[in-house]
N, CA, C and O atoms as a DFTB+ gen file, in Angstrom:
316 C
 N C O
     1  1       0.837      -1.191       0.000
     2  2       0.000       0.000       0.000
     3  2       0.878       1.250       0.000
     4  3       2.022       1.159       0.447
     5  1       0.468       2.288      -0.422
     6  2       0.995       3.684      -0.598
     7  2      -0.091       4.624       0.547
     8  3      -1.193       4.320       1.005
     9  1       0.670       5.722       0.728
    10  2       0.125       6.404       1.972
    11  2       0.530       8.138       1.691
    12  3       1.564       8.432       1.092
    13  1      -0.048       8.776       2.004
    14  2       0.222      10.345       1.999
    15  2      -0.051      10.610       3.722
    16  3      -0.650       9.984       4.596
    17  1       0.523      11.542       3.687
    18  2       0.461      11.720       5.037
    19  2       0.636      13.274       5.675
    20  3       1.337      14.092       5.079
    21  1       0.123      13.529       6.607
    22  2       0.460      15.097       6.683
    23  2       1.067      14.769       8.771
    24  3       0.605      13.946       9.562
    25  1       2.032      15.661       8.958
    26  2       2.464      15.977       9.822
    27  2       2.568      17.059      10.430
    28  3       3.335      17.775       9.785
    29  1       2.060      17.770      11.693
    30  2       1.981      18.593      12.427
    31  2       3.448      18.820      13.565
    32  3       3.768      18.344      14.654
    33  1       4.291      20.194      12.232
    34  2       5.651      19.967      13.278
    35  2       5.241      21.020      14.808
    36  3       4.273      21.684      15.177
    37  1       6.408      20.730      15.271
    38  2       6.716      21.377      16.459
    39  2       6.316      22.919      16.409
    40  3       5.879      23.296      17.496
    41  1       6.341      23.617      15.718
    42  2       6.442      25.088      14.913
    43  2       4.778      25.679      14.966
    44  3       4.480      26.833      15.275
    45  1       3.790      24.583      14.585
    46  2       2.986      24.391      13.972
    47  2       2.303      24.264      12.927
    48  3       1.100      24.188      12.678
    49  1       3.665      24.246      12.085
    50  2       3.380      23.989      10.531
    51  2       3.153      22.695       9.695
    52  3       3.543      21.632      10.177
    53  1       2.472      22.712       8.322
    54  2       1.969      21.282       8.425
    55  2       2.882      20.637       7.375
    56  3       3.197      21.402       6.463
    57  1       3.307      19.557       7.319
    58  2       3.872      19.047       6.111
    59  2       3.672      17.957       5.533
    60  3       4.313      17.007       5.983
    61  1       2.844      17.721       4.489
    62  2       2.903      16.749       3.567
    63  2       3.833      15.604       3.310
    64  3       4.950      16.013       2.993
    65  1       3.712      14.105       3.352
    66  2       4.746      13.543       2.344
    67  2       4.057      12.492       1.346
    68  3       2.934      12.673       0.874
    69  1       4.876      11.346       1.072
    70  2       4.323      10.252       0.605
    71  2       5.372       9.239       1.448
    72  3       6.375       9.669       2.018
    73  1       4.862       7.424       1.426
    74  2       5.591       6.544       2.250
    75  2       5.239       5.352       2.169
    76  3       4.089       5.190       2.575
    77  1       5.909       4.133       1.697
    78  2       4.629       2.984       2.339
    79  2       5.033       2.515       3.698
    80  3       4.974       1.345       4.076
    81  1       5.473       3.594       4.440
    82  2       5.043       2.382       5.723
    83  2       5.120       4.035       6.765
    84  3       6.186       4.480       7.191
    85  1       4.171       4.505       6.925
    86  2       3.954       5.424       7.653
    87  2       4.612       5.272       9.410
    88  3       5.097       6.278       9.928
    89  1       4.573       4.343       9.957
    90  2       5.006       4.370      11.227
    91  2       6.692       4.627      11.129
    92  3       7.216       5.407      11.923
    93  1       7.377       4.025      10.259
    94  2       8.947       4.066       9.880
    95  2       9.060       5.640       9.596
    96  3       9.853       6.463      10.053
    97  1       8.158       5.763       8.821
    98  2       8.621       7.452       7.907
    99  2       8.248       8.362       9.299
   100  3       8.915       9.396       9.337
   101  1       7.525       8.227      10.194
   102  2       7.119       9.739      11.127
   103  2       8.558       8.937      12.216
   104  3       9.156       9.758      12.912
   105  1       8.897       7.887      12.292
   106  2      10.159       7.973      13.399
   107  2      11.404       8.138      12.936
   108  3      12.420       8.111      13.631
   109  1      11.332       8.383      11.278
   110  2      12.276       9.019      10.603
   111  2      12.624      10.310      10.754
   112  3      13.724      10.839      10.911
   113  1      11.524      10.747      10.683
   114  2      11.407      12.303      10.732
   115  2      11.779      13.237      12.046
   116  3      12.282      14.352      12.183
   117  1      11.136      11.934      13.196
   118  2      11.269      13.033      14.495
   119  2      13.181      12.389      14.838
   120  3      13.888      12.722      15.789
   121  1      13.475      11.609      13.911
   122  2      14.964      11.011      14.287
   123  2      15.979      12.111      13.895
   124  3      17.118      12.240      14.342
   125  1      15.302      12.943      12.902
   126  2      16.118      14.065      11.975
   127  2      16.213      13.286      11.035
   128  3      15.796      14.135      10.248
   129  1      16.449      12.119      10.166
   130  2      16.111      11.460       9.336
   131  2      15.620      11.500       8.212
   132  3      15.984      10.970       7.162
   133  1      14.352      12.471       8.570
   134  2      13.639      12.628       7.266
   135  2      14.080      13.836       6.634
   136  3      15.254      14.205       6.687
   137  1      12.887      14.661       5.849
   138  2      12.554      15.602       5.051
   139  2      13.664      16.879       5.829
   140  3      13.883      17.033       7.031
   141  1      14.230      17.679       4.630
   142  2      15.469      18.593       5.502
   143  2      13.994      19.907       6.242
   144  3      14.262      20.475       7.300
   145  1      13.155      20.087       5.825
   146  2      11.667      20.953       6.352
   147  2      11.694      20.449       7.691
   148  3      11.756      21.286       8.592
   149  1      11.656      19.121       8.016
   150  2      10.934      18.735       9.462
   151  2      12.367      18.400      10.273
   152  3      12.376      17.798      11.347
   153  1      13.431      18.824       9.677
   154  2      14.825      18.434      10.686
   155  2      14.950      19.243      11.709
   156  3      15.715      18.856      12.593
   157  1      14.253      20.585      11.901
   158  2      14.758      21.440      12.721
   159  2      12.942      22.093      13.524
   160  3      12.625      23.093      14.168
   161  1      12.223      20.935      13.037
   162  2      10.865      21.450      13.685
   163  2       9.987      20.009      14.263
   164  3       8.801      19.714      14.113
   165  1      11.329      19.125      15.120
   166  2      10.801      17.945      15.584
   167  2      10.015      18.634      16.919
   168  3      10.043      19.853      17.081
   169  1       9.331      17.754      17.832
   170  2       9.049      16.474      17.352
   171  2       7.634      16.904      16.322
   172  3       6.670      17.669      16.320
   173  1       8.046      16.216      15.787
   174  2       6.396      15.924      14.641
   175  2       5.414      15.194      14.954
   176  3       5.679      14.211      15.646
   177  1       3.886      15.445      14.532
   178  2       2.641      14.555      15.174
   179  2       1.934      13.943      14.076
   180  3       1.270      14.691      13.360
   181  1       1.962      12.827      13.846
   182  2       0.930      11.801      12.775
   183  2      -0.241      12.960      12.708
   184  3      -0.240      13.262      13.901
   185  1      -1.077      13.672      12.208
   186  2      -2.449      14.232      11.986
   187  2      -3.278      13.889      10.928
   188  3      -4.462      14.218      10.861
   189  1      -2.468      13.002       9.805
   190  2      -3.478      12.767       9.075
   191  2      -2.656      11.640       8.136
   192  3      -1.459      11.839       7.931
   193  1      -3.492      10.135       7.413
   194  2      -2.794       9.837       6.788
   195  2      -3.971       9.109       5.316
   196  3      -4.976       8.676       5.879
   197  1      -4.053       8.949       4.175
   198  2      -5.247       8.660       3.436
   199  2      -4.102       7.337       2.820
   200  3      -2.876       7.329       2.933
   201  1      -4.685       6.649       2.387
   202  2      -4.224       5.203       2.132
   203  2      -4.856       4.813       0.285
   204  3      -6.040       4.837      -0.053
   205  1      -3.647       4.480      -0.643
   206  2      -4.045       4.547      -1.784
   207  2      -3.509       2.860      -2.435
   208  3      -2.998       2.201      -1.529
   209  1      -3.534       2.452      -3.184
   210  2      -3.564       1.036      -3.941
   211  2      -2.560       1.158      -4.980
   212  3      -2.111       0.135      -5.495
   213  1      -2.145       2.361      -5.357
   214  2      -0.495       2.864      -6.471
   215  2       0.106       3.936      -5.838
   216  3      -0.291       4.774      -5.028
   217  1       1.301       3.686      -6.472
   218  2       1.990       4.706      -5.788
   219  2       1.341       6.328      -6.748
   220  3       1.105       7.427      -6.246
   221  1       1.229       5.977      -7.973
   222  2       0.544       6.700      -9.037
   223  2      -0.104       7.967      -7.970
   224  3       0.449       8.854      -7.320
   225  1      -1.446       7.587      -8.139
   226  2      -2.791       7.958      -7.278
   227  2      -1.910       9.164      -6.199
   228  3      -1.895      10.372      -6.437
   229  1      -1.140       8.433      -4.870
   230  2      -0.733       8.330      -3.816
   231  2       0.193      10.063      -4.129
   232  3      -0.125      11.144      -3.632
   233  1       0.950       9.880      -4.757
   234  2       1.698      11.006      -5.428
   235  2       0.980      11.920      -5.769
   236  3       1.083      12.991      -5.171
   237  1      -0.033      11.754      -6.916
   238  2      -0.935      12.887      -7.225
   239  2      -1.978      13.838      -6.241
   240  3      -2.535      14.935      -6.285
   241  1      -1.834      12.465      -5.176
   242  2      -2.889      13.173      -4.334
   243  2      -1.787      14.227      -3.312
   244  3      -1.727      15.456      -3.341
   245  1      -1.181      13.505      -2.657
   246  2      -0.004      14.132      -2.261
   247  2       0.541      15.541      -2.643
   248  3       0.921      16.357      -1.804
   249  1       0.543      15.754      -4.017
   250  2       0.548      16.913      -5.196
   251  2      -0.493      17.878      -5.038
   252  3      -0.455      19.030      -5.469
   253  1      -1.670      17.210      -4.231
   254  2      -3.217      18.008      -4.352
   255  2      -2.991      18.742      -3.060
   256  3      -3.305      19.915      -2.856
   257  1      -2.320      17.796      -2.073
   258  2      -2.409      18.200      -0.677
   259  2      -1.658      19.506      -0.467
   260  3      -2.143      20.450       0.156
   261  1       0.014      19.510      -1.234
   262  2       0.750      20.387      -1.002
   263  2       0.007      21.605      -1.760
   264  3       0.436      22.674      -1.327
   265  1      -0.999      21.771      -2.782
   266  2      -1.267      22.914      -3.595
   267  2      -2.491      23.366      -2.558
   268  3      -3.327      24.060      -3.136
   269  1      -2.749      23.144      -1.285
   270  2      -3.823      23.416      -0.678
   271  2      -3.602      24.767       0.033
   272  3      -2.455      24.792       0.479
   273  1      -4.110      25.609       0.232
   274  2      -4.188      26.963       1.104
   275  2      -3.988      26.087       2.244
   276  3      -4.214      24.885       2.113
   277  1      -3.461      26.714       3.693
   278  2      -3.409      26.624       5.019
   279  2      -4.529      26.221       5.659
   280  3      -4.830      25.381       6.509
   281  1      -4.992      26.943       5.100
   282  2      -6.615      26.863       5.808
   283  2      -7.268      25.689       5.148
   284  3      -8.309      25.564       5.792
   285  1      -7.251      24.866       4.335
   286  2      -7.825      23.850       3.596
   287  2      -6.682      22.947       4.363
   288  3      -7.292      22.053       4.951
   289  1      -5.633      22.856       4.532
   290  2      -5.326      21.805       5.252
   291  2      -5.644      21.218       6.290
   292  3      -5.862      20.014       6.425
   293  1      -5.710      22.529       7.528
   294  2      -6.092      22.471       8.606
   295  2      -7.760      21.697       8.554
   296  3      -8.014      20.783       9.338
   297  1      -8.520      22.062       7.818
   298  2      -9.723      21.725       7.852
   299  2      -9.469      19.980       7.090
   300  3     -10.115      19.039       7.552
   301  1      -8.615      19.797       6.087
   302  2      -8.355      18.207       5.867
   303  2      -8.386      17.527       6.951
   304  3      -9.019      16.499       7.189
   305  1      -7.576      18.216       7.717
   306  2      -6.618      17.195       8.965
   307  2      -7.647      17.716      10.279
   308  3      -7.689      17.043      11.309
   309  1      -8.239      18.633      10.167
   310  2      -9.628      18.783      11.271
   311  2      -8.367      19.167      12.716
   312  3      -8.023      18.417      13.630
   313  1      -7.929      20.604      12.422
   314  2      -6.717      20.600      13.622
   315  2      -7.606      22.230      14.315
   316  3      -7.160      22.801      15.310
């Protein structure tokens, strides 16, 4: 399975990724590990994750998430 995912850093800013194994990728992230965005705004919080069948799909949607106003995220992820 493929996964998008949004994360709520430390900062309070939100960040998007893609992953298939979501529990690995958010203890990546708060490890410093991940994305160079979330290296300096640990710890990070799981807030949202939608679950897709290609990586295809998973990406595009991912693509949809990052083109979202602030305010459309927040209301995705219900924060």
């Amino acid at each position: 399975m493929h996964f998008v995912y949004v994360l709520q850093c430390t900062d309070g800013s939100l960040y998007t990724g893609y992953t298939t194994d979501v529990e690995r990728r958010v203890a990546e992230h708060n490890a410093g590990d991940g994305a160079k965005y979330t290296r300096g705004r640990t710890p990070v919080e799981l807030v949202h994750v939608e679950e897709y069948d290609s990586k295809s799909k998973a990406m595009s949607r991912e693509y949809e998430i990052k083109q979202l106003r602030r305010e459309q995220k927040l209301s995705l992820v219900e924060l």
